[in-house]
C-alpha positions as CSV (number, residue, x, y, z in Angstrom):
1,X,101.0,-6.7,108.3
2,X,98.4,-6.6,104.7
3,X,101.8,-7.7,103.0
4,X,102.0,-10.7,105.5
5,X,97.9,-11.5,104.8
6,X,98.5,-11.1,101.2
7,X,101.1,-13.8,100.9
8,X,99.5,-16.5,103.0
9,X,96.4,-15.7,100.8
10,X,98.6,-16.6,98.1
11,X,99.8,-19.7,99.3
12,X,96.4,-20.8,99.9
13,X,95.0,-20.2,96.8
14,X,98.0,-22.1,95.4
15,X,98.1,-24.9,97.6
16,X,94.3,-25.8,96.4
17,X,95.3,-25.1,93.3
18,X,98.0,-27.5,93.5
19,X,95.4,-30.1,95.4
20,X,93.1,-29.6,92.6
21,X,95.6,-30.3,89.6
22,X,97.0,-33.3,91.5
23,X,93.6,-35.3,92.1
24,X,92.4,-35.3,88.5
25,X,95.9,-36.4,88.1
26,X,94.8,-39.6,90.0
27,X,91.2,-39.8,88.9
28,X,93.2,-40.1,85.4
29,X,95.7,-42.5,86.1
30,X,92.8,-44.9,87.8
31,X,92.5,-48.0,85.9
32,X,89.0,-47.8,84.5
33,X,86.1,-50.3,85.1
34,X,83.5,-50.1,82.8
35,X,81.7,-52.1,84.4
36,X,81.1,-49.5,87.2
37,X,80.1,-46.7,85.3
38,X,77.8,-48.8,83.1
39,X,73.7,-49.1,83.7
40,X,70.9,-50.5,82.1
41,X,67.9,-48.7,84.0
42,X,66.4,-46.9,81.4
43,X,67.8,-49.1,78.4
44,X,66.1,-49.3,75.0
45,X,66.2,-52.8,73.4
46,X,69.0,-51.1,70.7
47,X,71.0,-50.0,73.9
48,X,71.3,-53.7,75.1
49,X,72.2,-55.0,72.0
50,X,75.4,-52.6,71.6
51,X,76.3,-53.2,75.0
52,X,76.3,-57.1,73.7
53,X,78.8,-56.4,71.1
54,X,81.0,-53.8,73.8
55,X,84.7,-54.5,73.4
56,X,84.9,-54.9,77.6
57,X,83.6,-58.8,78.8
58,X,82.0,-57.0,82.1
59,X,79.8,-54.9,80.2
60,X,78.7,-57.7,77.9
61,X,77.7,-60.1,81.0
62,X,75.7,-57.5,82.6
63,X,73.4,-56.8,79.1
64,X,73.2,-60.8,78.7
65,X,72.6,-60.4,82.9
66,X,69.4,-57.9,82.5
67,X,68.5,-59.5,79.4
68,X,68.2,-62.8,80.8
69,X,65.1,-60.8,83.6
70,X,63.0,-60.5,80.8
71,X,62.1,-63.7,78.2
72,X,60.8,-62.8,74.9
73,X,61.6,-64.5,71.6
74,X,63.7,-62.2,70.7
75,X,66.1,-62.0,73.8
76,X,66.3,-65.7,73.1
77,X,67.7,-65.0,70.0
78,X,70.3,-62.5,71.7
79,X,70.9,-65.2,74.6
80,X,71.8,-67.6,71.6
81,X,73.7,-65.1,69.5
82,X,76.2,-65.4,72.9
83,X,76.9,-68.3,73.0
84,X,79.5,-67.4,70.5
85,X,80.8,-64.6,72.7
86,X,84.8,-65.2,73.4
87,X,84.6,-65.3,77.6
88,X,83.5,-68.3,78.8
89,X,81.5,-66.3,81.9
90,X,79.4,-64.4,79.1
91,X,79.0,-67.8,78.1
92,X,77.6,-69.5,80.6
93,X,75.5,-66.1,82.1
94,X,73.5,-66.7,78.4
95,X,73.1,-70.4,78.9
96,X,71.7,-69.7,81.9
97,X,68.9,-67.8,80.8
98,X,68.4,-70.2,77.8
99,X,67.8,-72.8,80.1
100,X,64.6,-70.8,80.9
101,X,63.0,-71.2,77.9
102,X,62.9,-75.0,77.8
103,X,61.4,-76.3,74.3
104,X,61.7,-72.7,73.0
105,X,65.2,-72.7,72.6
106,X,65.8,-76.4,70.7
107,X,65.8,-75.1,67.4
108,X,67.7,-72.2,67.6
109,X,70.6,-75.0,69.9
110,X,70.1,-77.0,66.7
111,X,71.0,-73.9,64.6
112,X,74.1,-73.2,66.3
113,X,75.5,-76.5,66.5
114,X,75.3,-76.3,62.8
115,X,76.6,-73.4,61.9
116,X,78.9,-72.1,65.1
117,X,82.1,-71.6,65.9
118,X,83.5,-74.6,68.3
119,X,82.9,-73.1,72.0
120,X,79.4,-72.1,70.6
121,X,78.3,-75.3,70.0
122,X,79.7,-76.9,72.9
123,X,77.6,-75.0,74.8
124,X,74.6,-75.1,72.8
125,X,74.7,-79.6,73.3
126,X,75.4,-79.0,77.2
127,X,72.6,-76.5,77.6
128,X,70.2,-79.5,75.3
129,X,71.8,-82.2,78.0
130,X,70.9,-80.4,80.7
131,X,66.9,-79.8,78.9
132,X,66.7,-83.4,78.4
133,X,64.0,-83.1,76.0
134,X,63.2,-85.6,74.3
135,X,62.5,-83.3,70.9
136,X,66.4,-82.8,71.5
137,X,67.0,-86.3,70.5
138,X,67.3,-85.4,66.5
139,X,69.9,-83.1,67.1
140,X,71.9,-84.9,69.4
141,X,72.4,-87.7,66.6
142,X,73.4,-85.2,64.1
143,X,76.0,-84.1,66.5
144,X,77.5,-87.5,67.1
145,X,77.3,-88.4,63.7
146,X,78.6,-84.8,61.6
147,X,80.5,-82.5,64.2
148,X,83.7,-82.0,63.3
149,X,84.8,-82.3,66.7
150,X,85.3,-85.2,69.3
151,X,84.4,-82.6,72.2
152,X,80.7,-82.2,70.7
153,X,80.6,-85.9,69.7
154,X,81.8,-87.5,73.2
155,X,79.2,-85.6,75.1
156,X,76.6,-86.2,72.4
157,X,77.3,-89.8,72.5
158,X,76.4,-90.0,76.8
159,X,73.8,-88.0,76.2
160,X,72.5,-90.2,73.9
161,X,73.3,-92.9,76.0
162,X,70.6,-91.6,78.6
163,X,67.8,-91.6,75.9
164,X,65.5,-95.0,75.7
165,X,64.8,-94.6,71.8
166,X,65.5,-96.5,68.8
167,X,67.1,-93.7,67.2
168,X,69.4,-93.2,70.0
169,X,70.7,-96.8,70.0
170,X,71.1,-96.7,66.2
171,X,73.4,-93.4,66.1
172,X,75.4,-95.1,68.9
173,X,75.9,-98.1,67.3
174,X,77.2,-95.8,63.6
175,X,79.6,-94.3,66.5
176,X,81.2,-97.2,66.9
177,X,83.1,-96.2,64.1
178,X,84.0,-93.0,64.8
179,X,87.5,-92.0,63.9
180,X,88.0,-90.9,67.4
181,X,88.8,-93.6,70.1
182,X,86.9,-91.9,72.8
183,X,83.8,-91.1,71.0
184,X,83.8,-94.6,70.6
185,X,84.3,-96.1,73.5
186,X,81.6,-93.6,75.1
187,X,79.5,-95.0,72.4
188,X,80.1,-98.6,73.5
189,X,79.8,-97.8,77.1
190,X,76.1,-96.4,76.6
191,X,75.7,-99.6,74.6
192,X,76.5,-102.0,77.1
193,X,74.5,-100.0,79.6
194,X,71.6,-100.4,77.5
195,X,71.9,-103.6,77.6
196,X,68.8,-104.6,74.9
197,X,69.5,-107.0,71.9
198,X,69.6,-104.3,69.4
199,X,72.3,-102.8,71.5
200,X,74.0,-106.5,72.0
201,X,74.2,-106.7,68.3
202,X,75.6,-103.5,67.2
203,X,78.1,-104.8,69.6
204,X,78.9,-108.0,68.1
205,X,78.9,-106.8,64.4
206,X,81.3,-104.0,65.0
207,X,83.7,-106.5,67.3
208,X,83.5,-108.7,64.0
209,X,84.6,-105.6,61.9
210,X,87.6,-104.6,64.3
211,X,88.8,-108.5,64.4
């Protein structure tokens, strides 16, 4: 009979053994989300920033996420910094909180569109479209007339298109150059919207140039 106790003590304490061994087995094999394990509560400034720059996208949107509950000059700085970030949901979380700082945030839009990489500055000329700031307008022409790239320059053109200022109808009517067909046929679409004589005659001198 104490033989008969002492195995089935046994083969208890190995059965939980066994239980134990196998479900840190599966807590290791899990896939691992980051994002989950990842909090901001009691975050220092420095913590944020080197969760911006984590290797994992989900931990990245949730800094630019709990920066974006707090505006100060230089979380607008971070919010533009990501616009450069490489997931477009990262991306558009930072725009969103850009968009909250209205005026603030035109020169350091003009700064990237200048000196980002392509999906940066696309970014940085939707978020000004969507400010439609007048202050904005500067910028826009320098877009249509310098980016490298006919996916900054078409939407620059329409936004310029929007905008009843000289300087608008001037750097729509140099687009009519463009090397690119569709920035400039945006460009003569916002033209013939506009409808004034300055924008009639741009019109006619450049048909006189392409006949």
């Amino acid at each position: 009979m104490p033989l008969l106790r002492s195995l089935l003590y046994m083969g208890f304490i190995v059965l939980t053994v066994a239980g134990w061994i196998l479900n840190n087995r599966k807590k290791a094999s899990a896939p691992h989300n980051p994002e989950r394990h990842t909090t901001f509560d009691d975050s220092t400034p420095d913590d944020l920033e080197m969760a911006l720059q984590h290797p994992h996208w989900q931990v990245r949107l949730k800094a630019v996420r709990m920066i974006c509950q707090y505006q100060s000059p230089e979380n607008l700085q971070l919010l533009i910094t990501m616009l450069s970030d490489s997931d477009n949901d990262v991306r558009e979380a930072a725009a969103e909180g850009i968009l909250v700082y209205q005026q603030q945030a035109l020169e350091g839009l003009a700064k990237t569109l200048q000196e980002s990489v392509l999906h940066a500055r696309e970014a940085a000329l939707h978020i000004l479209i969507r400010l439609n700031h007048l202050n904005s307008t500067p910028v826009l022409v320098n877009a249509l007339l310098h980016d490298e790239s006919a996916w900054v320059r078409i939407p620059a053109a329409q936004a310029l298109g929007e905008i009843s200022s000289q300087e608008a109808v001037e750097a729509l009517g140099q687009a009519l150059s463009d090397p690119h067909p569709d920035v400039v046929q945006t460009a003569r679409s916002a033209l013939e919207r506009r409808g004034t004589a300055k924008a009639r005659l741009l019109l006619k001198t450049q048909g006189k140039h392409d006949n």
